[in-house]
N, C-alpha and C positions, 0 to 999 in steps of 0.2 A: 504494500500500500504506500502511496505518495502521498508526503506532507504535504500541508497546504502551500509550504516556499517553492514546492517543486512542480504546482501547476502552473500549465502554459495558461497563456493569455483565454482560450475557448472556456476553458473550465472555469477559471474563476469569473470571467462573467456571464456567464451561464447560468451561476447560484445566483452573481447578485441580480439578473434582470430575469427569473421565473416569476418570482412575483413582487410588481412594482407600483408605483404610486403613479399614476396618471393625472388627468384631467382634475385641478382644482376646482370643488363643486358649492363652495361658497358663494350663495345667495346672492345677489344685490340689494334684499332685505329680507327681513322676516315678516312671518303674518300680525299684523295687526299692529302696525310700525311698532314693534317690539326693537328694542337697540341689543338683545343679545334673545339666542336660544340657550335652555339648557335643559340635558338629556341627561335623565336620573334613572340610575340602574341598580340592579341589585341581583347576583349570582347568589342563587338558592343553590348551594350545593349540599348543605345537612349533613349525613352521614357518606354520602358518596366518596371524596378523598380518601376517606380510612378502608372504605371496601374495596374501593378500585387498587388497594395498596394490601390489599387481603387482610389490613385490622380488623379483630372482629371483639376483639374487648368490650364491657361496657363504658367503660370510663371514656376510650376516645369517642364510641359512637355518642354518648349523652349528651357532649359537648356540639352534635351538628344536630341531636333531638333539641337542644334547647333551642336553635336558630329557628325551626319549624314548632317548634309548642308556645315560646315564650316573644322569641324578637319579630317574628313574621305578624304577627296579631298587632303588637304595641308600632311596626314600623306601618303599616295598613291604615291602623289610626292616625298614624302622625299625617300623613299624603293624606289623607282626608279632610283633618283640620287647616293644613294646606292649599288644599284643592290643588295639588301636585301629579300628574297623569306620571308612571314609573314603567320600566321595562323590566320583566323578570326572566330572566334565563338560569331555565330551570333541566338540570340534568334530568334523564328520561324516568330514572329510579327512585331520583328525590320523587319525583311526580307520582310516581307508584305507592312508594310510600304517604304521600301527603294526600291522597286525590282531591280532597275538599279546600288544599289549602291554593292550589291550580285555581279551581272555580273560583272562590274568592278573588284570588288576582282578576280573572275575569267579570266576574261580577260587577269590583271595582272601577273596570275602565281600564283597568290597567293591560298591558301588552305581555304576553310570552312566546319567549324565543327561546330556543334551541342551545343547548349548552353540552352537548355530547349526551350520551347513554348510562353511563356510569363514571368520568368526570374521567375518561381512560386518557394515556398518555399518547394520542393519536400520530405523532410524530415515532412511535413506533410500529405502528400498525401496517398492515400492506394493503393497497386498494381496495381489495375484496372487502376486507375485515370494516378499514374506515368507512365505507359506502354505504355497506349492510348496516352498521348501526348507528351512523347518522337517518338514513330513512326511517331504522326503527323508534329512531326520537321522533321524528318529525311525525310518525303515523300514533304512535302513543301519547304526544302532546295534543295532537288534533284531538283523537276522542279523549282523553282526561278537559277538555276546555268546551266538550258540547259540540265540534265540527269548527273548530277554528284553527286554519292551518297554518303556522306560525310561517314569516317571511326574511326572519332575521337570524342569523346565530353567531352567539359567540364560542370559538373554541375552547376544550376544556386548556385551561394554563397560559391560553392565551397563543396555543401551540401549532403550527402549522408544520404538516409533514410536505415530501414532495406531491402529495394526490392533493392536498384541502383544498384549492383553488379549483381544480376542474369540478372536483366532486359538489363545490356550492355552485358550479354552475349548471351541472347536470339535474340537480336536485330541484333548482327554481327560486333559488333564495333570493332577494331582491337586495337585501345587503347584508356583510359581515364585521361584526367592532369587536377584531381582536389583534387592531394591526397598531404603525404608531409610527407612520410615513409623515402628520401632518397634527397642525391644530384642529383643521377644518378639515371638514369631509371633503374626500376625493375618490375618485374612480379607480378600482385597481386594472393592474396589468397585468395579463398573463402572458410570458416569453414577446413582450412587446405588442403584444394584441391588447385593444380595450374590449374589456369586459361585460361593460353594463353595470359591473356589481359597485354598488357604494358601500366605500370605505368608512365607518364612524367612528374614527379612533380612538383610540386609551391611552392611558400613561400612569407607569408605576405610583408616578405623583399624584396621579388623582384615584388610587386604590386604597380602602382600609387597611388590607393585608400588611403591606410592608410596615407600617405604623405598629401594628398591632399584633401581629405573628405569632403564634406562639405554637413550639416543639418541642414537647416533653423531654424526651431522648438526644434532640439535636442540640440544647443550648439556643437557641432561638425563644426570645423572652420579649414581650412589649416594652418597647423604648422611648414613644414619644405621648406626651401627658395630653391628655383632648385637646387642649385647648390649646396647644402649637400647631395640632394640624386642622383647627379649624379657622388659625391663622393662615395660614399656607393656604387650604379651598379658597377662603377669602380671598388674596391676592389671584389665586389661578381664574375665578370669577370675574375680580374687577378688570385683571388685564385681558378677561375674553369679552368682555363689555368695552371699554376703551375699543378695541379694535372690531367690535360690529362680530364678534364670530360667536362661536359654541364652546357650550363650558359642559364638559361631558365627565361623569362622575361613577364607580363602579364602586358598590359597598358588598360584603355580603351579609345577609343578616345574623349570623352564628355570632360573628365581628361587632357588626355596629349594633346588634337591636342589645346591649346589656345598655344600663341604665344610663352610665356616666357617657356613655356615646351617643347613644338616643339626642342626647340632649344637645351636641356636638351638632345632628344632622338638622334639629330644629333651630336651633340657633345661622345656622347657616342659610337653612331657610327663609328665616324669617331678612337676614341679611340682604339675600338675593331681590325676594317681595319688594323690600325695603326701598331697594336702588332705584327705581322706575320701570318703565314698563319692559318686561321681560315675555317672553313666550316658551310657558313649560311645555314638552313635547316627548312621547314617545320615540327611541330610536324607530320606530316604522314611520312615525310623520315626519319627523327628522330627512330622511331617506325618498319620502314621495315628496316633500318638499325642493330637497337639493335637485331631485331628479328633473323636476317641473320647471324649475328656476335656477338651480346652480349656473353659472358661467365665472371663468376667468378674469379673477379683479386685474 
């Protein structure tokens, strides 16, 4: 096998342009002269991580029962008193597991999308493997939500193998936010082809996890106190306002629904309201937005 120093020029751009950031899909405005969008999210994953990793203790699974028994209900409430519309992508198992807590999201108004099968590490999988159980999320989210077939997914880890790009386009997905080409949405590319697929992207900076992490066995401990990173949202916010774009945000509830955090996401909230006129928006309106109206500033 050749180290990375000793490939020719074919090879190494060949990894970096399989999947790339195209067409800037940033607005010329938002709906209802709103001066920013923001797209609130939230990764149901529950006990999936510990399974897809073959845990089956109780201790680590309680800690992703409490995200579905305790933090799912009080974060539902909070976007309500809000009037917050949120994205949930929800692995296909969590969904099994929870089926009433699917409806809810729905019920609410709120969007669910596609987050893998069993939160599997897809960048190991081989086409067959990754294809089959993406469909089989997408066909078990539909009936868990009444016939609603979700249009969006985010990968489990954020992870993209050599197949996850065709396979979202085979599939029908209208867009994918697991990428982190840009502030704003943009259109991906596949080996220099455009896609159609809108890009919503993420940033470690705008994730609970890394704030709040925590692994028994690894030494991975929560490091930063609420109320630094709901400075930090703060600024990622004002400067996506400042410049007219999207302030796009991924929690997961195991993470943010304990108490001392809750209050983290209301406070932030209430920040955002605060500012002027905002337009809150599901990554799916997000997505038929940019597609209607995106164009290059």
């Amino acid at each position: 096998m050749t180290e990375p120093w000793q490939w020719d020029e074919p090879r190494w751009r060949s990894a970096v342009e399989h999947v790339r950031a195209g067409r800037d899909l940033t607005p010329k405005s938002w709906p209802d002269g709103a001066a920013v969008a923001v797209a609130i999210s939230f990764d149901s994953d529950h006990e999936t991580p510990a399974l897809r990793d073959g845990h089956t203790g109780p201790g680590v699974l309680s800690a992703g029962e409490y995200g579905a028994r305790v933090a799912v209900p009080r974060i539902l409430g909070l976007l309500e008193r809000h009037r917050v519309p949120a994205s949930f992508f929800v692995p296909a198992v969590s969904g099994l597991l929870h089926p009433q807590e699917v409806k809810a999201y729905r019920a609410a108004g709120h969007e669910v999308g596609v987050h893998g099968w069993i939160h599997e590490r897809n960048s190991l999988l081989g086409y067959a493997d990754e294809r089959e159980l993406t469909l089989r999320s997408l066909d078990t989210l539909e009936r868990l939500t009444g016939g609603t077939r979700p249009v969006g997914i985010r990968t489990p880890s954020w992870d993209y193998s050599p197949h996850t790009l065709g396979i979202i386009r085979e599939l029908g997905f209208a867009y994918d936010s697991s990428l982190m080409a840009a502030d704003e949405p943009y259109e991906l590319l596949q080996n220099g082809e455009a896609t159609g697929i809108v890009e919503i992207p993420v940033e470690w900076i705008r994730d609970d996890a890394p704030y709040f992490g925590m692994a028994r066995f690894a030494g991975l401990r929560p490091y930063t106190p609420p109320h630094e990173v709901l400075r930090i949202w703060r600024d990622e916010f004002d400067g996506a306002r400042a410049e007219g774009g999207l302030f796009q945000l991924t929690l997961h509830p195991s993470i943010t629904g304990h108490r001392s955090r809750i209050h983290l996401l209301d406070q932030l909230l209430r920040h955002i309201t605060e500012s002027g006129p905002v337009w809150f928006a599901t990554h799916e309106q997000i997505a038929a937005h940019v597609t209607a109206e995106g164009t290059v500033r």
